[in-house]
MILUM-34086 format. One record per residue (C-alpha): residue number from 1; residue in one letter; chain; x, y, z. Coordinates in nm, 4 decimals, always signed. Layout:
# MILUM-34086
[NUM; 'A'; 'A'; [X; Y; Z]]
...
//
This chain:
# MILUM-34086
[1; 'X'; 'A'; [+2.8745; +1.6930; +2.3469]]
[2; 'X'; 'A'; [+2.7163; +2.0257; +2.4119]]
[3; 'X'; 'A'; [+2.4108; +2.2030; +2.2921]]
[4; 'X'; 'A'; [+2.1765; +2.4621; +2.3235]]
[5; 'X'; 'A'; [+1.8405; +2.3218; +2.5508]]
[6; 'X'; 'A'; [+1.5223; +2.4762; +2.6545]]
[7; 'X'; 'A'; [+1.3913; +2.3196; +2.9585]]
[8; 'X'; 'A'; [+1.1716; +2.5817; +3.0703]]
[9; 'X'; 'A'; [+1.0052; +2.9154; +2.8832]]
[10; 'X'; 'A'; [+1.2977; +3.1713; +2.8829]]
[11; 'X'; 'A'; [+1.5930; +2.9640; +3.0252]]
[12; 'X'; 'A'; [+1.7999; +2.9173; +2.7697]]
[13; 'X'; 'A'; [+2.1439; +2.6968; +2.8687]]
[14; 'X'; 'A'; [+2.4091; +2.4918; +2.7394]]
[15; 'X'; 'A'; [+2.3417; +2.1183; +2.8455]]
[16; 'X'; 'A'; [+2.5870; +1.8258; +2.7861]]
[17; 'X'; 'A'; [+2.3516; +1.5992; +2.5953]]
[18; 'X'; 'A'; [+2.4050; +1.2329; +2.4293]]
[19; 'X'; 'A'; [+2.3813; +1.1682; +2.0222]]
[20; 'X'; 'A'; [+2.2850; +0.8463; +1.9096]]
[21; 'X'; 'A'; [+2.4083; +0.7420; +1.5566]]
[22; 'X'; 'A'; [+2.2311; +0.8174; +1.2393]]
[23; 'X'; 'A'; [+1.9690; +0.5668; +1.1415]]
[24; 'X'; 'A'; [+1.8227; +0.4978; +0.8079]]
[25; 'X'; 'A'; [+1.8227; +0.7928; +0.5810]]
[26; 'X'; 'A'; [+1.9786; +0.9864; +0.8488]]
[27; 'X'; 'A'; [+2.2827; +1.1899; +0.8373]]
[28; 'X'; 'A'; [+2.5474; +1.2890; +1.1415]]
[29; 'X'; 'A'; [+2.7014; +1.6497; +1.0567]]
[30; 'X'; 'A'; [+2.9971; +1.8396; +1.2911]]
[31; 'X'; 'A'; [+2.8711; +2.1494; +1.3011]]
[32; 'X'; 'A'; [+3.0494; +2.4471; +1.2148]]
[33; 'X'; 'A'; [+2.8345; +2.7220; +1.2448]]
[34; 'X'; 'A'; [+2.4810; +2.8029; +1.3763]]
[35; 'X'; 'A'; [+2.2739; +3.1354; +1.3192]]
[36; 'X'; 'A'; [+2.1004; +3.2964; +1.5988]]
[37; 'X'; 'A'; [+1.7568; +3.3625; +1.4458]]
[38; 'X'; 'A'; [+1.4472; +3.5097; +1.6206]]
[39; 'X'; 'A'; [+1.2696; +3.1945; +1.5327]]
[40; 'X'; 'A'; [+1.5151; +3.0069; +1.8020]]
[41; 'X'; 'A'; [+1.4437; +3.3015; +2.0756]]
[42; 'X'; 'A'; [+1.0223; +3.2216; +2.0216]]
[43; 'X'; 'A'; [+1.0482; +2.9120; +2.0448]]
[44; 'X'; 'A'; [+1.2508; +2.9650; +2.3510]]
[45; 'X'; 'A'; [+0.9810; +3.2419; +2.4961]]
[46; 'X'; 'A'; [+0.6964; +3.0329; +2.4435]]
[47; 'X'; 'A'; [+0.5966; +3.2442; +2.0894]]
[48; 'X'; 'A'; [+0.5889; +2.8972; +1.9263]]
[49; 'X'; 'A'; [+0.3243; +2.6394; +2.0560]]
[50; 'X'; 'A'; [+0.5869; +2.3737; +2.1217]]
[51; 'X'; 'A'; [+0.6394; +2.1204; +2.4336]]
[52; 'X'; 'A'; [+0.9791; +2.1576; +2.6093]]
[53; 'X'; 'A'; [+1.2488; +2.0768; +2.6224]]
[54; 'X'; 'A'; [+1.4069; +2.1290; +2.2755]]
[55; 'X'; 'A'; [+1.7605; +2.1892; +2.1690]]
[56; 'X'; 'A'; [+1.7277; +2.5405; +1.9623]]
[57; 'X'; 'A'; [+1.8863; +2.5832; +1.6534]]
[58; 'X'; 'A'; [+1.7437; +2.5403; +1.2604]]
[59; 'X'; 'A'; [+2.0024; +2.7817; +1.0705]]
[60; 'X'; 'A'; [+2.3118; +2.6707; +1.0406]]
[61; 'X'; 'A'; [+2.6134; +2.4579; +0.7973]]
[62; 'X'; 'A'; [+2.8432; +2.1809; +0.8871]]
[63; 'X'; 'A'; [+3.0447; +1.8954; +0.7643]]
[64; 'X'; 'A'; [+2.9353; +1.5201; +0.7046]]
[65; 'X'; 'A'; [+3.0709; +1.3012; +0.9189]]
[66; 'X'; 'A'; [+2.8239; +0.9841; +0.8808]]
[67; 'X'; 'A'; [+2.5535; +0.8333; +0.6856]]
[68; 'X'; 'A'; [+2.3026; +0.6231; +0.7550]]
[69; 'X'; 'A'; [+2.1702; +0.3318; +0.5101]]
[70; 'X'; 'A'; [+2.0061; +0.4416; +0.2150]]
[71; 'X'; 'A'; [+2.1616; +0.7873; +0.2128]]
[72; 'X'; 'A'; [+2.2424; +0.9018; -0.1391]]
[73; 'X'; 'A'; [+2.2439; +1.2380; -0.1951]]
[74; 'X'; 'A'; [+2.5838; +1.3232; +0.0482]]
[75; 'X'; 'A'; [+2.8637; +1.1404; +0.1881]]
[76; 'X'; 'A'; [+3.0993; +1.1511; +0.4622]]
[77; 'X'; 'A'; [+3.3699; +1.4202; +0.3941]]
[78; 'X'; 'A'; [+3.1094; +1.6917; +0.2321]]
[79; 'X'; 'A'; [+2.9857; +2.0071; +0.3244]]
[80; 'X'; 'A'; [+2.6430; +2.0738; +0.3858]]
[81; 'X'; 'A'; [+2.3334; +2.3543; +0.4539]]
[82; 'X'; 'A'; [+2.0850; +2.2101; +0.6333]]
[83; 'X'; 'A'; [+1.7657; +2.3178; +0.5624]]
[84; 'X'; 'A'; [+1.4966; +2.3388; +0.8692]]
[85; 'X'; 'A'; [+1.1989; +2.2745; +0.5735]]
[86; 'X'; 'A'; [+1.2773; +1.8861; +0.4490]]
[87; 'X'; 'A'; [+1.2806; +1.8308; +0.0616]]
[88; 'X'; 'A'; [+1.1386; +1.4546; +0.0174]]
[89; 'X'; 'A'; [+1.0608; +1.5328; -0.3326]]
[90; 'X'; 'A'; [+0.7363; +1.3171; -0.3277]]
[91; 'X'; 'A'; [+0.4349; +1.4436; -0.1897]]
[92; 'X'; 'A'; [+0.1721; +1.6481; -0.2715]]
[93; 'X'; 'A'; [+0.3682; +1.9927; -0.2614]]
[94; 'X'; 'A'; [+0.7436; +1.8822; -0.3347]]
[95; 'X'; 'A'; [+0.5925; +1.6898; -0.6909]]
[96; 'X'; 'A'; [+0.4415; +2.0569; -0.7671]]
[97; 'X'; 'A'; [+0.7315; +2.2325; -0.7338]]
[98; 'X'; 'A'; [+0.6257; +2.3672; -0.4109]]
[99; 'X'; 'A'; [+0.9140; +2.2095; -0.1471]]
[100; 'X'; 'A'; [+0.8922; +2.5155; +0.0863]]
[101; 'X'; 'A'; [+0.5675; +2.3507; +0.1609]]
[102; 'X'; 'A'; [+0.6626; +1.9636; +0.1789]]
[103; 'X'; 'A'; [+0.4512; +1.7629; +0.3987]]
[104; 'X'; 'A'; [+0.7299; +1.6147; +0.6101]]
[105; 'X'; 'A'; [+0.7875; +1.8879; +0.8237]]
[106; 'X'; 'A'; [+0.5028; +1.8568; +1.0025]]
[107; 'X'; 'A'; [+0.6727; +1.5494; +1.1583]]
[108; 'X'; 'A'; [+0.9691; +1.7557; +1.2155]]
[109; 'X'; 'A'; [+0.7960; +1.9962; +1.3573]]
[110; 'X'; 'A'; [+0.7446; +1.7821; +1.6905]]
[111; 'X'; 'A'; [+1.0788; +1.7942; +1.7234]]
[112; 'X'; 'A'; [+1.1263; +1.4014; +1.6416]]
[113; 'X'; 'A'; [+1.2531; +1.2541; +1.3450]]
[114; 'X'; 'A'; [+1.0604; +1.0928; +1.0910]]
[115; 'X'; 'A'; [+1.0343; +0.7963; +1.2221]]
[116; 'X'; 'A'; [+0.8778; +0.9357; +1.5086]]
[117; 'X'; 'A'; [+1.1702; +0.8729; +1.7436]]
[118; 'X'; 'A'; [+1.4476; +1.0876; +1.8851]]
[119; 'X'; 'A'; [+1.8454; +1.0734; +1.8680]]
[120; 'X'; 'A'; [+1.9322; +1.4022; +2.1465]]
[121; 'X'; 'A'; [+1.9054; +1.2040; +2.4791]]
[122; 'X'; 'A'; [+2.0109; +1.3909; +2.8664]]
[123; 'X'; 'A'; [+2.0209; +1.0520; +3.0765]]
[124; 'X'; 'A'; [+1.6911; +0.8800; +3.0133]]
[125; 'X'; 'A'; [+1.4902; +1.1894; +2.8610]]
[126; 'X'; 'A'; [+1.4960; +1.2061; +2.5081]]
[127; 'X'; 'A'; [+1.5349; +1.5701; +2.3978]]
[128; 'X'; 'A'; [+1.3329; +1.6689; +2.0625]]
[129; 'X'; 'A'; [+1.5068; +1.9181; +1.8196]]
[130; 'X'; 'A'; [+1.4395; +2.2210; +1.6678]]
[131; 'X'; 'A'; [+1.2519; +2.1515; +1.3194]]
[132; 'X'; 'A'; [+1.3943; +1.7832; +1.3195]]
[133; 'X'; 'A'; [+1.7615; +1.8962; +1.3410]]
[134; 'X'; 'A'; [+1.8439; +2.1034; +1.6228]]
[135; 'X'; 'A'; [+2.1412; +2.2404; +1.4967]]
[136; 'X'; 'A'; [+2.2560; +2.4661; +1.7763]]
[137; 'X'; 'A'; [+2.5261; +2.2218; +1.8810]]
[138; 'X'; 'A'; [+2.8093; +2.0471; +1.8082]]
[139; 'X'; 'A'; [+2.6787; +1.7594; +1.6548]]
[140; 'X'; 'A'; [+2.3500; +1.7323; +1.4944]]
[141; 'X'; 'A'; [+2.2154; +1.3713; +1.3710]]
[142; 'X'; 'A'; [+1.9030; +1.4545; +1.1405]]
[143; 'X'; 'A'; [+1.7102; +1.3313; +0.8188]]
[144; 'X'; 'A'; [+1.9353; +1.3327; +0.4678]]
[145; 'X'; 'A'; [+1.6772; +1.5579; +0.3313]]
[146; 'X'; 'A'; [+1.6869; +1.8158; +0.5521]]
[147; 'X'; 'A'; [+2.0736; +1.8869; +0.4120]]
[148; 'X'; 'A'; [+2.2527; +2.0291; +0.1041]]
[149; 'X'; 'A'; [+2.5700; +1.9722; -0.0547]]
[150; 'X'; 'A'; [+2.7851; +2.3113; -0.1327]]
[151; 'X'; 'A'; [+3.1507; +2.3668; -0.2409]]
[152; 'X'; 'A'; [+3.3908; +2.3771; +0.0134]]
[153; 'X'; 'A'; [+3.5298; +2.7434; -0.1413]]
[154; 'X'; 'A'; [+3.2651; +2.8927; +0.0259]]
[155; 'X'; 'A'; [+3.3503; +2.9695; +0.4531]]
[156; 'X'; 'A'; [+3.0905; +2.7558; +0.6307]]
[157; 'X'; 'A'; [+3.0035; +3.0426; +0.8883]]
[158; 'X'; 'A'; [+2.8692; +3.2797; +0.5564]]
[159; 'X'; 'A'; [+2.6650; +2.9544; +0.4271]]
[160; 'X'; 'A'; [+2.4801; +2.8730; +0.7603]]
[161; 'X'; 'A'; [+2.3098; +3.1855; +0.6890]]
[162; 'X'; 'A'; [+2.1725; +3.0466; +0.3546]]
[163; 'X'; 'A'; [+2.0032; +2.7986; +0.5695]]
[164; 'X'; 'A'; [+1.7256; +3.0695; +0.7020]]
[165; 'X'; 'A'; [+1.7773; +3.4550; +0.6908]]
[166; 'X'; 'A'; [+1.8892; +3.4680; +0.3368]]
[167; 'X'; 'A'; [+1.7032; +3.2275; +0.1632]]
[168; 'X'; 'A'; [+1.3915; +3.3105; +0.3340]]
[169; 'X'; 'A'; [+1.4495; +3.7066; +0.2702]]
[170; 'X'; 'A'; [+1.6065; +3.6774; -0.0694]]
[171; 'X'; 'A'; [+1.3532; +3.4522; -0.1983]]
[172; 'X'; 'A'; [+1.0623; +3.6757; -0.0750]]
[173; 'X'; 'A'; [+1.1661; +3.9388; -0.2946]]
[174; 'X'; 'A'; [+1.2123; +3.7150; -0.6199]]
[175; 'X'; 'A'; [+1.0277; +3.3965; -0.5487]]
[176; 'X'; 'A'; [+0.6983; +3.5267; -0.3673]]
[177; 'X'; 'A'; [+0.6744; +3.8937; -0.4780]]
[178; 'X'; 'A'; [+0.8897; +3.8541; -0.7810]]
[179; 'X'; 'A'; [+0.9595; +4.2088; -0.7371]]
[180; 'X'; 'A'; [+0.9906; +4.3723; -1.0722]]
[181; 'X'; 'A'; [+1.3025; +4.5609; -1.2216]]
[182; 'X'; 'A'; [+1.2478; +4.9727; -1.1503]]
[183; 'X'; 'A'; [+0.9920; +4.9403; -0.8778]]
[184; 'X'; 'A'; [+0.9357; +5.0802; -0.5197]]
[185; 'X'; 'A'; [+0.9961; +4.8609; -0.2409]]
[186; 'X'; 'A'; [+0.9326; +4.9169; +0.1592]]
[187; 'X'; 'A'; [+1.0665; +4.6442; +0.4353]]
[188; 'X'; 'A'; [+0.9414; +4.6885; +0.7616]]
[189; 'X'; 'A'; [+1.2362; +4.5315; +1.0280]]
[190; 'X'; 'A'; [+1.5760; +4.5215; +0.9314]]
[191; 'X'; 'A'; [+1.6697; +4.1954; +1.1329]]
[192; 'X'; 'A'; [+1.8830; +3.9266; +0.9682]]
[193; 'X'; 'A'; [+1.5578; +3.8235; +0.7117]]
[194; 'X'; 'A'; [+1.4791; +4.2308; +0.6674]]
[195; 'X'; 'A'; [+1.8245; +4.2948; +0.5344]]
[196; 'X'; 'A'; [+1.8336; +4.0258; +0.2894]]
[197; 'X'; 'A'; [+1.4780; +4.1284; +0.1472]]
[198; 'X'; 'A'; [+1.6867; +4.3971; +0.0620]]
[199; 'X'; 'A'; [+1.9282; +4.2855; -0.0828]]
[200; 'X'; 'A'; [+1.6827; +4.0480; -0.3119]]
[201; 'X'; 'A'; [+1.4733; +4.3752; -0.4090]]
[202; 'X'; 'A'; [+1.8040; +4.5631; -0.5115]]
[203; 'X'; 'A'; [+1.8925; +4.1986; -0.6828]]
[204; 'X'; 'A'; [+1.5460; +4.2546; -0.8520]]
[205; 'X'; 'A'; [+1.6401; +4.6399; -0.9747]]
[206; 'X'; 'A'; [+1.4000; +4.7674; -0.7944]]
[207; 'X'; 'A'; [+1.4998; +5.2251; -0.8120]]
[208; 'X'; 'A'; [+1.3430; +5.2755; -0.4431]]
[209; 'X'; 'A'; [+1.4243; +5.0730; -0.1158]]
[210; 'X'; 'A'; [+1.2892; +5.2582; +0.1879]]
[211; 'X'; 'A'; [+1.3872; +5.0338; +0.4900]]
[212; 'X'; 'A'; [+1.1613; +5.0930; +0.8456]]
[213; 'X'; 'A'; [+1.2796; +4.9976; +1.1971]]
[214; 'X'; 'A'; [+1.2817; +5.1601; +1.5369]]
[215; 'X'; 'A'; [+1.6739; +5.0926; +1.5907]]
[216; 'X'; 'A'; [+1.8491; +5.3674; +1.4196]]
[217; 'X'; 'A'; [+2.1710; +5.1465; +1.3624]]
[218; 'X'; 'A'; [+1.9651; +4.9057; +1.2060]]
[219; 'X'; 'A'; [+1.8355; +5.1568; +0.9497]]
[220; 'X'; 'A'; [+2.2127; +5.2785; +0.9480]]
[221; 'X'; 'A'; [+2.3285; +4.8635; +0.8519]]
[222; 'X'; 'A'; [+2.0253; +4.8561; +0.5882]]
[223; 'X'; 'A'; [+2.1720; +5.1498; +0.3392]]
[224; 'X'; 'A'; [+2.4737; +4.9540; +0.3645]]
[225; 'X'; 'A'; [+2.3370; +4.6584; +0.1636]]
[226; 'X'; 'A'; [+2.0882; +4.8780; -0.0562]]
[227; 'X'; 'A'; [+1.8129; +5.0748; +0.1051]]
[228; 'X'; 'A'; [+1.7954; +5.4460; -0.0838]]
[229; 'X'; 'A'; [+1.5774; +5.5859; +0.2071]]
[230; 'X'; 'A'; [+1.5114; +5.4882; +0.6020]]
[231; 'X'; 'A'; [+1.2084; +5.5671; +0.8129]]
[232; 'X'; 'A'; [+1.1651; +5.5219; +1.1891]]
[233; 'X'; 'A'; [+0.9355; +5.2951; +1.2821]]
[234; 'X'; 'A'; [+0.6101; +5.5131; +1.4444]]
[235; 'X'; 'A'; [+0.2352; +5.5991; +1.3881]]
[236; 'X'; 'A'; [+0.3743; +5.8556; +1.1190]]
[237; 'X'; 'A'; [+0.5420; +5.5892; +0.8776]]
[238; 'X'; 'A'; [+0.2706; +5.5333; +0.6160]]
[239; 'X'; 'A'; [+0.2743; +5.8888; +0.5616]]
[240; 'X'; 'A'; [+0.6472; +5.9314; +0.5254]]
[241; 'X'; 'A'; [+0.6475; +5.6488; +0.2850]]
[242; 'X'; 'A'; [+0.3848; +5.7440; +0.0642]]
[243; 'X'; 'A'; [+0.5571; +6.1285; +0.0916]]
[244; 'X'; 'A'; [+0.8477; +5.9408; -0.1095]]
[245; 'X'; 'A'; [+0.6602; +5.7667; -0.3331]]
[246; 'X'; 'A'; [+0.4443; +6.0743; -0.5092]]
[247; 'X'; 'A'; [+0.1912; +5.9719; -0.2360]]
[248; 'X'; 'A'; [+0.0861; +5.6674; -0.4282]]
[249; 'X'; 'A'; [+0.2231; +5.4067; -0.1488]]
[250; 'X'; 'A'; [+0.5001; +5.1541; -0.3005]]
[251; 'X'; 'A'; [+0.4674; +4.8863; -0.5422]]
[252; 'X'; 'A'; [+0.5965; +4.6049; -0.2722]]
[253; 'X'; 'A'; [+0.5864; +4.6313; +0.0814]]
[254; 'X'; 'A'; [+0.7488; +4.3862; +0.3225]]
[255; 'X'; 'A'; [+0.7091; +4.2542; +0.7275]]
[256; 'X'; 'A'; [+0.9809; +4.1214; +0.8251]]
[257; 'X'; 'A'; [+0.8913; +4.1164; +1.2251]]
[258; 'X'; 'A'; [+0.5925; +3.9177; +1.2886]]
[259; 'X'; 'A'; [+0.3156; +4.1744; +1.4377]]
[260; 'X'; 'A'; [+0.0019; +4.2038; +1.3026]]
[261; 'X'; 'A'; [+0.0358; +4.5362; +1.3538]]
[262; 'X'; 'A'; [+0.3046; +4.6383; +1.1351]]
[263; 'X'; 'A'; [+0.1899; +4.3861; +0.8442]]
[264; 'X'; 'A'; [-0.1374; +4.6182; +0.8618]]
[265; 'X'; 'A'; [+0.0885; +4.8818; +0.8186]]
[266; 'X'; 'A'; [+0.2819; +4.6955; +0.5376]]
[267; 'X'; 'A'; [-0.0313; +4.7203; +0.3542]]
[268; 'X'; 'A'; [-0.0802; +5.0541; +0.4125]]
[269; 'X'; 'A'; [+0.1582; +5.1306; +0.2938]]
[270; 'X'; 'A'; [+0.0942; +4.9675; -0.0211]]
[271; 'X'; 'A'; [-0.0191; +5.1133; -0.3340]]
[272; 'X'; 'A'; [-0.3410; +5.0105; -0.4860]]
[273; 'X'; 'A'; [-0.3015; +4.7117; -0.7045]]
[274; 'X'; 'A'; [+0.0236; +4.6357; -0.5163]]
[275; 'X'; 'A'; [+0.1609; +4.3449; -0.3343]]
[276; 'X'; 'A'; [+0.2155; +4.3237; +0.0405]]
[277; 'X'; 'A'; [+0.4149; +3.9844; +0.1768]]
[278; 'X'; 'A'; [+0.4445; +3.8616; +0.5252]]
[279; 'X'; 'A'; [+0.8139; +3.7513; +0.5764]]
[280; 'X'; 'A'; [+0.7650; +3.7348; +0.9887]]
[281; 'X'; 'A'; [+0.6593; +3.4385; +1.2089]]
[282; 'X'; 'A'; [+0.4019; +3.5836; +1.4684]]
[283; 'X'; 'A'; [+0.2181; +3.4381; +1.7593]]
[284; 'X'; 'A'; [-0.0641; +3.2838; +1.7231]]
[285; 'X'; 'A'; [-0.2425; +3.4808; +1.9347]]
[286; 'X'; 'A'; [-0.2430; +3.8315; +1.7343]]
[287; 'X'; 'A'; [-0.4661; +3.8878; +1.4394]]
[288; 'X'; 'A'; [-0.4963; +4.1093; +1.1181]]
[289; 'X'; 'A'; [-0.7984; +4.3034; +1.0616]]
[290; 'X'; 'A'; [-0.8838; +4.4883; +0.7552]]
[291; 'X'; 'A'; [-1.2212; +4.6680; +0.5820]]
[292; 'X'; 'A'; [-1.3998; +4.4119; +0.3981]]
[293; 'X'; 'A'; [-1.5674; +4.7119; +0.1878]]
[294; 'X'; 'A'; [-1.2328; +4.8938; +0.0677]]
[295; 'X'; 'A'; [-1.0856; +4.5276; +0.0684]]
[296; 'X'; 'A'; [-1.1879; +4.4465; -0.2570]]
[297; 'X'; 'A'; [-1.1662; +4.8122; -0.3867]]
[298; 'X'; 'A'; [-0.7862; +4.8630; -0.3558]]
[299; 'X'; 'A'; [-0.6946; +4.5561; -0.5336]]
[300; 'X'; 'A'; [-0.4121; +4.5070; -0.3271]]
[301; 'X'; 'A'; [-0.2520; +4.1344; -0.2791]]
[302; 'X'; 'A'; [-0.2072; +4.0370; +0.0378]]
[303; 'X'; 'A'; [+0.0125; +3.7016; +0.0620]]
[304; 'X'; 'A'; [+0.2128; +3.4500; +0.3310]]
[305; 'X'; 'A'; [+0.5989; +3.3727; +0.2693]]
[306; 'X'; 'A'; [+0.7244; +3.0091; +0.3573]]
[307; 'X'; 'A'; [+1.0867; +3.0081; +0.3154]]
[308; 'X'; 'A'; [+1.1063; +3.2414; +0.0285]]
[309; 'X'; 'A'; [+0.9137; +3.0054; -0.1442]]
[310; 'X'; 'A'; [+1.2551; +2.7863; -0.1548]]
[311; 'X'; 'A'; [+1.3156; +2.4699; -0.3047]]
[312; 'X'; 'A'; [+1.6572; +2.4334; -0.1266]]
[313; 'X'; 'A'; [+1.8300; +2.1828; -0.3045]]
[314; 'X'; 'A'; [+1.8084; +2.4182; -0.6128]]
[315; 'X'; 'A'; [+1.8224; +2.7272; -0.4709]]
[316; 'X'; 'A'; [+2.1072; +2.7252; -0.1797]]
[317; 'X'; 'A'; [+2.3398; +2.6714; -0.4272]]
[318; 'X'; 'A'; [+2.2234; +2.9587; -0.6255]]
[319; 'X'; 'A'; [+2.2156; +3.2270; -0.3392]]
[320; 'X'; 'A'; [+2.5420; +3.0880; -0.2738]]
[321; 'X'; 'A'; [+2.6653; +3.1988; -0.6402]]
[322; 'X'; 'A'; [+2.5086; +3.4944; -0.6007]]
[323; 'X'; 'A'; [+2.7376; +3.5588; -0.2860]]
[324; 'X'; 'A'; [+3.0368; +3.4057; -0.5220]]
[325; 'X'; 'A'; [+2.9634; +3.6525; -0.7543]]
[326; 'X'; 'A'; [+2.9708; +3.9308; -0.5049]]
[327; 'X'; 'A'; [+2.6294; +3.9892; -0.5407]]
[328; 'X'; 'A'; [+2.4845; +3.9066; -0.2171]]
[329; 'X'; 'A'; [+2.7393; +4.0608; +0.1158]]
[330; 'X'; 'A'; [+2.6567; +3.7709; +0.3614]]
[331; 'X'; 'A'; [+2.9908; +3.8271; +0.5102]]
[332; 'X'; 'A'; [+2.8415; +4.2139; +0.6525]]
[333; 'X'; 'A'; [+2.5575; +4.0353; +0.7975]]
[334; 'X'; 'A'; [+2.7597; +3.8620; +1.0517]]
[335; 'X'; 'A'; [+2.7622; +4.1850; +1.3116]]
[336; 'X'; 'A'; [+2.9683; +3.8878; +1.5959]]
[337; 'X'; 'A'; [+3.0549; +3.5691; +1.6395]]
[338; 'X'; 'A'; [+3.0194; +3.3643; +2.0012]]
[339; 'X'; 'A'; [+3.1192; +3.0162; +2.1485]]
[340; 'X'; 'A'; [+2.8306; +2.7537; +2.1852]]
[341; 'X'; 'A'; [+2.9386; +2.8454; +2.5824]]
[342; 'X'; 'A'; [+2.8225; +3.1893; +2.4652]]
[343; 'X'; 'A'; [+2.4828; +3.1486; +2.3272]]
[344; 'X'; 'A'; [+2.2960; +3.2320; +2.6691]]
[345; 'X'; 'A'; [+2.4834; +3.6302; +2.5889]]
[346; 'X'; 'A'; [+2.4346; +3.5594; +2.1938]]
[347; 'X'; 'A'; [+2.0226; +3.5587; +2.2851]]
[348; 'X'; 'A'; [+2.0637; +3.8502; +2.5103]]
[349; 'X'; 'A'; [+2.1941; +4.0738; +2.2270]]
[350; 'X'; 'A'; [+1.9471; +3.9107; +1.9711]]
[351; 'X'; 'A'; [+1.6776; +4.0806; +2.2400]]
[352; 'X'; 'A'; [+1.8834; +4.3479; +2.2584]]
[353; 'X'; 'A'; [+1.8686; +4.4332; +1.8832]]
[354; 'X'; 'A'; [+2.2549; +4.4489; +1.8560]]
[355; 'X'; 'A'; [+2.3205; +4.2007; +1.5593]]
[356; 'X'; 'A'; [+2.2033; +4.1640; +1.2283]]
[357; 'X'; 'A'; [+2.3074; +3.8098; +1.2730]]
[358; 'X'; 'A'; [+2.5132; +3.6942; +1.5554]]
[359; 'X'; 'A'; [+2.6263; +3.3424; +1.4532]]
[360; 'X'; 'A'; [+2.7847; +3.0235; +1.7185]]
[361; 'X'; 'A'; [+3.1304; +2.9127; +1.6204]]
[362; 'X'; 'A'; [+3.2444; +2.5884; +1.6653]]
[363; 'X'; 'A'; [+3.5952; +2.4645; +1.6856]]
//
């Protein structure tokens, strides 16, 4: 079968690779469709600390075609979001109601499964997988946790993106800023995770939406799904903000990129007493710096986002309602569509700033 391997920092190619069968608690899914996220293209730059190789991919939705022993919660036939953060629903965060935060995934994280072991072989080499499932192909074998059940109503290329972008910007707005009905919002990047942290503000009621990028279409796409004002990204943008907020700043302000940078402009852009939330994954190399005396002073909250602060069992069926409902437009995000033969071109436009998602197909 084929899928999308890193061998080296920046080479991105489509390898024919061997799966071995699901395990214990392991699930085998045919995928049908696999978001190109800018968490794929860092781990693929080197961004993320991670030995290579790895097969790419962590967003994406698929069908059940196995289960391993001891599998309960799907069965062969169903259709699934898989969900890159696991959900064991015992340890110390999951029995707190914090499953964005489960424990587990720092096993997946090394790109084995949880037994330690791998299932993504080339010859003798055994390739480790994006976040434990590695879903940028056309078969993924991964832990039963890491996957939801969904109706089959709803098109499996529009419910990949449930898996990261949406969930992770939706819940940001509702979950970890619980932005409030008739406030003023600012998101800084109008990516794939910036758009739908618009879309969960406007979900919220929030009266003001000012979206910031440098890409003019991008800040063209955004008022599409909600934003009431745009600025262009520059050294000027605090000021044009707080120009259309009565020079107060807004009430929430969002980073959706990853640069410490911009989140110190997030705040900035924040109004005292307000709440700024870091949606982006940086590098660990860059740093925030702020005043330690006006710190305190401004009363400003200053706060991480995991997932949207997702439990995904519960709450990928709900963003899926909301879609249902025709309250989230998931189908707009898609901007184009490629082959798995195509994802070498489908990272080149991701670079490029083209999409607002570009999502892999699979027959």
């Amino acid at each position: 079968m084929k899928a999308v391997v890193v061998h080296e920092v920046n080479k991105i190619e489509v390898r024919e690779v061997a799966l071995d069968p699901p395990q214990a608690g392991e699930v085998k899914i045919k995928m049908a469709a696999t978001g190109v996220c800018h968490s794929d293209l860092s781990m693929a730059n080197g961004t993320f600390p991670n030995a290579l190789p790895m097969a790419l991919g962590h967003e994406g939705a698929g069908v059940i075609e196995e289960v391993g022993d001891g599998v309960t919660n799907v069965k062969a036939g169903d259709h699934v979001v898989l969900s890159f953060v696991p959900n064991c629903r015992d340890c110390f965060h999951c029995l707190r109601g914090e499953a964005h935060l489960c424990v587990k995934k720092r096993i997946l994280g090394t790109g084995s499964q949880l037994d330690g072991t791998y299932r993504l072989h080339e010859g003798s080499q055994d390739i480790p997988v994006m976040n434990g499932i590695g879903c940028m192909a056309e078969h993924v074998v991964g832990p039963a946790i890491c996957v939801v059940p969904i109706e089959r109503e709803i098109p499996l290329q529009v419910a990949a993106l449930v898996g990261c972008a949406v969930t992770t910007g939706v819940g940001a707005a509702l979950k970890t800023a619980e932005v409030k009905p008739g406030s003023t919002v600012a998101v800084f990047g109008c990516g794939g995770v910036g758009i739908s942290v618009i879309q969960g503000a406007v979900l919220a009621g929030a009266k003001q939406v000012i979206a910031v990028d440098l890409n003019e279409d991008k800040l063209e796409m955004a008022k599409k799904f909600g934003a009431t004002h745009t600025v262009k990204a520059s050294d000027t943008a605090v000021k044009e903000i707080k120009g259309l907020t009565n020079r107060m700043g807004v009430d929430y302000a969002f980073e959706a990129i990853g640069i410490g940078a911009v989140v110190e402009q997030a705040y900035a852009a924040t109004r005292n007493g307000g709440k700024c939330t870091m949606v982006g994954m940086g590098s660990t190399g860059d740093r925030l710096s702020f005043d330690a005396f006006t710190f305190p002073l401004f009363a400003k909250t200053l706060c991480g986002c995991m997932y949207g602060n997702a439990n995904p069992s519960v709450d990928f069926p709900k963003m899926l309602d909301l879609y249902a409902a025709g309250k989230l437009d998931l189908e707009g995000m898609i901007t184009k569509t490629y082959t798995i033969d195509e994802a070498p071109q489908a990272f080149e436009d991701l670079i490029s700033g083209q999409n607002t998602r570009g999502v892999i197909l699979y027959e």
